[in-house]
C-alpha positions in Angstrom: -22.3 -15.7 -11.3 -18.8 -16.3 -10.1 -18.1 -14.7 -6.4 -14.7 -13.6 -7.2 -14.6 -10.3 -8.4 -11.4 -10.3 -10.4 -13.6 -12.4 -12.6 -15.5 -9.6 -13.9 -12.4 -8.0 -14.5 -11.3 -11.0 -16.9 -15.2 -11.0 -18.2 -16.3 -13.8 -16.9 -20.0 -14.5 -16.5 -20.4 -18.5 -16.2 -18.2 -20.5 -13.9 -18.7 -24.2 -13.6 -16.5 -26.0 -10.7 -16.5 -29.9 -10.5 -15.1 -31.6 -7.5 -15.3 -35.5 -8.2 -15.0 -37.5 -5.2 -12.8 -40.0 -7.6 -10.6 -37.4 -9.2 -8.9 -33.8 -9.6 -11.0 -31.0 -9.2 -11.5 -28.7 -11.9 -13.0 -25.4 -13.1 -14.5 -24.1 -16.3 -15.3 -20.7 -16.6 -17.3 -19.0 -19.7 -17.0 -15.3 -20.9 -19.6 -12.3 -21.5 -19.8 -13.9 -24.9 -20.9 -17.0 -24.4 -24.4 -18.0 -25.0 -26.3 -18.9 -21.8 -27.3 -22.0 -24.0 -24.2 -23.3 -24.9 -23.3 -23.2 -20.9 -26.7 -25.0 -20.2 -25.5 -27.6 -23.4 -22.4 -28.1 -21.4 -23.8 -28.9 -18.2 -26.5 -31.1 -19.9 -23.7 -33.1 -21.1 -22.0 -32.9 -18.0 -24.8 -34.6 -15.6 -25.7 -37.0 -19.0 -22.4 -38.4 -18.2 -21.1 -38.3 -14.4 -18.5 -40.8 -14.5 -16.2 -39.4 -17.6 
C-alpha cells in the first residue's frame, strides 16, 4: 500500500518502485481497478527478468 497519502487521493492501491543499482530508478503505480493478479503477473515478470 503506497505511504503517500495523496495516492489515495489519485486511487492508487499498488505501487511498485525499482531502484537498479545499474540504472534510473523508476516507479509504477497501479489503480483501485487493477486486479491484484495482474500486479502479481507484473512483478513475476519483473524478478523472471532482473537485468532488462
Amino acid at each position: 500500500m503506497p505511504e503517500d497519502p495523496g495516492a489515495w487521493q489519485r486511487g492508487i492501491v499498488w505501487r511498485v518502485q525499482v531502484q537498479p543499482a545499474d540504472a534510473d530508478a523508476w516507479t509504477q503505480e497501479f489503480g483501485i481497478h487493477t486486479p491484484s493478479e495482474a500486479v502479481a503477473g507484473f512483478l513475476a515478470a519483473l524478478i523472471a527478468n532482473p537485468t532488462r
